[in-house]
Every structure is written in C-alpha cells, then in structure tokens.
N, C-alpha and C positions, 0 to 999 in steps of 0.2 A: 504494500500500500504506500501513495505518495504521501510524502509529510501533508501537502495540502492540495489532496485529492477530494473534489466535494460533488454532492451525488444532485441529482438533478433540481432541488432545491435549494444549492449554494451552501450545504451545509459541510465544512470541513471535517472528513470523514473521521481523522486520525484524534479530532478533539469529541467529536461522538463516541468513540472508541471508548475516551475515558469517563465520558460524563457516564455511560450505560455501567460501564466497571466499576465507579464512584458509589453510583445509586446504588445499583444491586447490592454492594455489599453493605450499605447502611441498609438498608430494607429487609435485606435478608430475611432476619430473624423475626419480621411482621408475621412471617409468612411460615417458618420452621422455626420455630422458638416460643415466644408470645401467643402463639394462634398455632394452630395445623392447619394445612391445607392438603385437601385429599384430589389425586387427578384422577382422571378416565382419561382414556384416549389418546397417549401419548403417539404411539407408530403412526395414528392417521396424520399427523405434522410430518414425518420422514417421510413420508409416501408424495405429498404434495410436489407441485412443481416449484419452480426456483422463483415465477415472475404469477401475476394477476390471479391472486388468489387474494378472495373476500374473506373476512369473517365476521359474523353478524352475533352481537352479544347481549345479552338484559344488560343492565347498566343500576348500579347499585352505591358506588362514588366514585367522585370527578377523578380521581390522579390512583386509588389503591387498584383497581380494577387493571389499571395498562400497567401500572406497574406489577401487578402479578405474573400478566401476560407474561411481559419480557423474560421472565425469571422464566414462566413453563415453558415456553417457545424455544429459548435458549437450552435450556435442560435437556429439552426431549430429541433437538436438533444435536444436543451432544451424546445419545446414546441413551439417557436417564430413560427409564419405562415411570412414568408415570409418579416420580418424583424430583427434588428441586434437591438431594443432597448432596454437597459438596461443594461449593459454589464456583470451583474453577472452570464451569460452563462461560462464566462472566467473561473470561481470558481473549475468547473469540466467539463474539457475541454477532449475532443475524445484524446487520448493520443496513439493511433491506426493507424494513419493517418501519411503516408508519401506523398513523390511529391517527383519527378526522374527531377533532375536538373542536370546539366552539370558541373564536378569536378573541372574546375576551372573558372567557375563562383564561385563558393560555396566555393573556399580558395580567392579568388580577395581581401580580406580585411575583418575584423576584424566582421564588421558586419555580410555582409554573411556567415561567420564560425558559429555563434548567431544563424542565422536564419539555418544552416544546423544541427545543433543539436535539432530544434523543430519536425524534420523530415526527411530530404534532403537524395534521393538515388541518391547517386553523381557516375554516368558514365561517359565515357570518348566517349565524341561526333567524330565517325568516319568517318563526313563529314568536321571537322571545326576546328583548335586549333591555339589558338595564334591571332586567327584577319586571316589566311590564311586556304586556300580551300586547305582538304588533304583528302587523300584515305588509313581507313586500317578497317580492321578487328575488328568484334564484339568482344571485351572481354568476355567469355563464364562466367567468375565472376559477372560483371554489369547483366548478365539477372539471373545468380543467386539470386543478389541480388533485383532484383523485385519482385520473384518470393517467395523468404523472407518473404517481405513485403504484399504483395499479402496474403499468408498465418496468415499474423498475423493481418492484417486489410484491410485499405483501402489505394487506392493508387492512386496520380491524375497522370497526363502526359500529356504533350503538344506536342502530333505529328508529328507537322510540324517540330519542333528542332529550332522553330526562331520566335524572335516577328514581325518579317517582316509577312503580309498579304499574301492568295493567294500563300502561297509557301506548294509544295508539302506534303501530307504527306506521314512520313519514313512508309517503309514495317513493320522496326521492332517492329512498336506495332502489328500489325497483327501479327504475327509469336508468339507476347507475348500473345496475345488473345486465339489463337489456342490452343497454352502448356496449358496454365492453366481455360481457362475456367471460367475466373470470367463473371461477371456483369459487363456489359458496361453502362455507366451512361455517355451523353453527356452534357458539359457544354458550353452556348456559354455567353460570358464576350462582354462589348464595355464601350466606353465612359473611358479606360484606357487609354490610349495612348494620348489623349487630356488633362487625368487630368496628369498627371507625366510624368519625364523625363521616359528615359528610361529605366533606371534600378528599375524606379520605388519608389525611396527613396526621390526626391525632389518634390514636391507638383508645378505644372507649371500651374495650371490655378484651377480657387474655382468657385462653382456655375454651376460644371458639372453634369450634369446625367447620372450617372453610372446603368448600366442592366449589371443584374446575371440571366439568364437562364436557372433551371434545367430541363432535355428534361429526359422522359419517356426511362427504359432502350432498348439498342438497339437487336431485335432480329436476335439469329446469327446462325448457324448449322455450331457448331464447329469441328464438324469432316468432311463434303462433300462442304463447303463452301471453294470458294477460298483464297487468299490472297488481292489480286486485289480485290473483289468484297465488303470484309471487307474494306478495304482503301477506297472505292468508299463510302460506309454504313458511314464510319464517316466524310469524306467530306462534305456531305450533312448533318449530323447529327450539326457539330459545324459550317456549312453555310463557309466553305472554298472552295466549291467546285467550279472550274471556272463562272459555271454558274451564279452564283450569282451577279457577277460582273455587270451582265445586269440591277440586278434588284436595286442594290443599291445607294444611293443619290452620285455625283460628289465630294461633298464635302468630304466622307469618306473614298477617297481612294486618297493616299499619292502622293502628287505631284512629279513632278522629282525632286524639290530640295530638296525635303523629304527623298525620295530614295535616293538620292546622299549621304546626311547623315549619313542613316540608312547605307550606303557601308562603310565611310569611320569612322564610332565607332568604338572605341576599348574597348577594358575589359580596 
C-alpha cells in the first residue's frame, strides 16, 4: 500500500488503516468483555464477492452497531467462524467497507468525524434534519455516492433511516438495489439498545447478550421485480416486518416512556 494511497473518496488509505486498528482495539472489549456478542453466519462473508455487495441491517445505535460490524466482518474475513477472539484480525483490516450514515450525525462532534473517515457515506436524510420532520428531495450526488462505494467494495445500510423499531423501511434502498444490482446480504443485530445509550458510545448496562445474524443472500429479479415487493423481501429479511410484533417477547419492544424519549433526543 502507498503511504498516500486514497480510495475513491479521497480518503488516505494508510491513515484508515490506523484509525480502524485505533478503534477496534478501544472497542474491543464492548463487545468480548463488558457484553458478549454471539455471531451466526460467519462463512456467508468468505463466500461473498470482493466489490457490490449490500447489506441491509435493523439499526439499534448511531456508531455501536458499525462499529461491531467492522470487528465481525474483519474476524470472519480473517478465518474466525463466528467469533471476534483475538483481535489481530484488526492488523489487516477490509479497508473496502463503507456504511451510509446520515451527514450530520457524522459532523455532530469530533468523534463521529473519527469514525466517518473509517468509512461513512454521509447523505443528507430527506425525511429528518435538525430533531424536525421535513420533506425534500433525493440529492442525485448521495446515490452517486453509494453507488461509488458499491463499486469499490462493500456497503452496509440501515433502511428504516432510525434506531427506532418497527419503522418503515425507505423505498430508497430498493431503487439503490434495482441500479446497481449488488448482493443483498441481510443482517439482523439485538441486545444493542439494552447495552448502550443511544448513540451508542456510552456502555449503559454489562452482562448483555449481544446476536449478530448473518442471513443467506437475498434472492431478487432485479429487472421484473417490484419496489414494494423488494421492501417487503427485507422487512422480513432483518425481522422488521409488522408481523413480527406478534411473535416477539413484551419485554423487547419499547415502552411508551421509551418512545417518549426516543421523540424527544436530539443530535
């Protein structure tokens, strides 16, 4: 690798290198230590291809959620079946790998900036800005720039646009599915939202059980397939789909006070 080799986002590669090795090892032990985290599915990641592979996640907090990834991803890419022990996976780490976060979550402070340089395709949320509910227009730049990404590796995405449960997912990952045609790779996450606040950087409870779920990619006929039908395929893929609601424990879904909360956070 060049001292200042930088990958199609101007991001100098050999300083990614360190920020990803930095992180991981502060984190580490969020994840093996403080908390377990239990995986499935590690070989379906060795199996994928090197370039435009999707993967479509629940989303549970802003920063712990990707940062777990990298740890599984890296792990499992280093041989590990389905755990994160030893952390010299961090050494040579997938340096390919973005996650499509929301632009200002990712300038909100110092850290987040940290973590948007190990990755972050920062768009501009056209349901949400500021704490208030607005209406505009895709910037046709933000799907370029997935579509970037896409091309040059791998790329996570949280559909629904919210750590909140049970909310809708956006069209516009279907529409991104349809363009480009990658490999949908469904990830379902829990036991986050119990361990950390919600940005995911404060540690609010240890001796959690964390599950990482890698699901079998999803089959899609991406030219006769609808939009609709793909949003329905991963509802059910990352277990968001209304229905679930019937089948899950009382206790894992957010009380009203909870809710109240979740309304009234701000960036």
């Amino acid at each position: 690798m060049g001292l200042f080799k930088r990958n199609p986002f101007g991001h100098i590669l050999f300083l990614k290198l360190w920020l990803i090795r930095i992180l991981g090892a502060l984190t580490h032990r969020r994840f093996k230590g403080f908390n377990t985290l239990e995986i499935e599915g590690s070989q379906i990641l060795r199996d994928l291809p090197e370039t435009n592979v999707l993967f479509v996640s629940n989303h549970q907090t802003y920063f712990a959620d990707v940062v777990a990834m990298f740890h599984v991803f890296n792990a499992s890419l280093s041989g590990r079946d389905d755990s994160i022990k030893n952390i010299g996976y961090l050494w040579r780490p997938k340096l390919n790998f973005y996650f499509v976060a929301a632009k200002e979550t990712m300038q909100s402070g110092l850290l987040p900036k940290i973590l948007a340089y190990t990755g972050s395709v920062s768009i501009e949320r056209t349901w949400r800005a500021k704490g208030e509910d607005v209406n505009r227009q895709v910037k046709m730049s933000d799907i370029s720039s997935i579509t970037t990404a896409l091309n040059d590796g791998w790329v996570i995405t949280f559909p629904q646009g919210t750590t909140r449960p049970w909310k809708p997912i956006r069209k516009g990952t279907a529409h991104i599915i349809k363009k480009n045609k990658p490999i949908v790779v469904p990830i379902v996450i829990d036991g986050f939202r119990r361990s950390f606040d919600r940005k995911g950087l404060r540690i609010k409870k240890r001796g959690i059980l964390q599950s990482f779920e890698i699901k079998q990619p999803l089959e899609i006929d991406y030219e006769n397939e609808s939009v609709e039908s793909i949003v329905e395929k991963i509802e059910y893929a990352i277990e968001q789909h209304p229905s679930f609601l019937k089948v899950i424990p009382e206790k894992e879904i957010l009380s009203e006070e909870e809710l109240h909360k979740e309304r009234q956070w701000r960036y």
